[in-house]
N, C-alpha and C positions, 0 to 999 in steps of 0.2 A: 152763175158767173158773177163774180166780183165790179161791183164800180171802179175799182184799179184796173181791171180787163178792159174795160171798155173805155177810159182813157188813153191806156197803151193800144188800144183799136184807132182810137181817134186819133193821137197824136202820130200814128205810124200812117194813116189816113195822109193825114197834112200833109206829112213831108213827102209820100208820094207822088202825091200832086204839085208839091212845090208851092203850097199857101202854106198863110200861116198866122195863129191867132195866137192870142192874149190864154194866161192860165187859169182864168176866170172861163172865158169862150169853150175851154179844152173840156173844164169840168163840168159845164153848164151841158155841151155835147155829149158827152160821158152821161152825164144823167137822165138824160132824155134817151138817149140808148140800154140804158140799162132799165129803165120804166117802161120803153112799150119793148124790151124782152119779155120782163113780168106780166105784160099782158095778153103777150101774143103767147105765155105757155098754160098762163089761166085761161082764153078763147078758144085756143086750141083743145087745153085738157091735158099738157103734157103731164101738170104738175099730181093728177092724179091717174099717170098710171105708175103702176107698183114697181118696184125696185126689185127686179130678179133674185138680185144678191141676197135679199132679205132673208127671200126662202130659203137659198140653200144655205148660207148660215146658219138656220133654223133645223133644216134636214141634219145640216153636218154634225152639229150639239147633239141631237136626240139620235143620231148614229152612235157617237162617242162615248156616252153617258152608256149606252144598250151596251157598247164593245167594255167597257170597263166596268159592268153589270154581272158581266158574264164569267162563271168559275170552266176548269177544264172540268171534264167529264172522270168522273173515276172508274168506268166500265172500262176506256179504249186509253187511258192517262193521257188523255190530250193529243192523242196520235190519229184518234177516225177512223183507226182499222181495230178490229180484233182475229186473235187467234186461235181456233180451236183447233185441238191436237186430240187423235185417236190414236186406236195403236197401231193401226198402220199408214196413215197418214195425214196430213193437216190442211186448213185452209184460211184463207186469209180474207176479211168478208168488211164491208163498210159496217162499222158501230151501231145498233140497232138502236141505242141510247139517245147519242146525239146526231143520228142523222148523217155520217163520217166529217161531222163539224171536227170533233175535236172538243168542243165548250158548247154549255149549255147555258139556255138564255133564259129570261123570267123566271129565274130561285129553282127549275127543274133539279130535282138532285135526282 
C-alpha cells in the first residue's frame, strides 16, 4: 500500500472524529503508518510468502506453449476416433495414436 493510502486513511480518520490537523501533521501521520505496515509485514513474514498468481501464470505459459506445440494426429485427422470397415461391418474405436486426443504432443508424429 501506497503513502497516498495511508494519508487518505488518516485524513478520513480526522474527519471521522471531527479533529483536525495541519498538512504537514496528515503526512507526518501517513508516514508513520505506512513505516510500521512495512514492518509489521517484514515481522510477520508476509512479505515472504509467495504470490499464488505467480505459479499459475507460470503453469498457464507452459500449458500454452505445449497447446501450440502440438500438430493434429494424421492417423484419426484430429477427430480421436477411427474407423475400421470390414465387409460386413464397422466400428468406431478411440485413436490408438493419440490417445482419442485428436493432436499429438512432444514432435510424436
Amino acid at each position: 500500500m501506497s503513502k497516498e493510502y495511508w494519508r487518505i486513511c488518516v485524513e478520513e480518520a480526522l474527519t471521522e472524529n471531527g479533529l483536525s490537523a495541519t498538512d504537514g501533521q496528515v503526512e507526518a501521520m501517513a508516514a508513520s503508518m505506512y513505516s510500521a505496515r512495512q514492518m509489521e509485514s517484514e515481522s510477520c513474514g508476509y512479505d515472504r510468502i509467495p504470490d499464488p498468481r505467480v505459479q499459475e501464470i507460470s503453469d498457464l505459459k507452459k500449458a500454452l506453449a505445449r497447446e501450440q506445440g502440438a500438430t493434429f494426429c494424421g492417423e484419426c485427422k484430429g477427430r480421436g476416433l477411427v474407423t475400421s470397415s470390414g465387409p460386413a461391418h464397422s466400428s468406431t474405436s478411440r485413436c490408438w495414436k493419440c490417445s482419442g486426443l485428436g493432436k499429438l504432443y512432444g514432435g510424436a508424429q
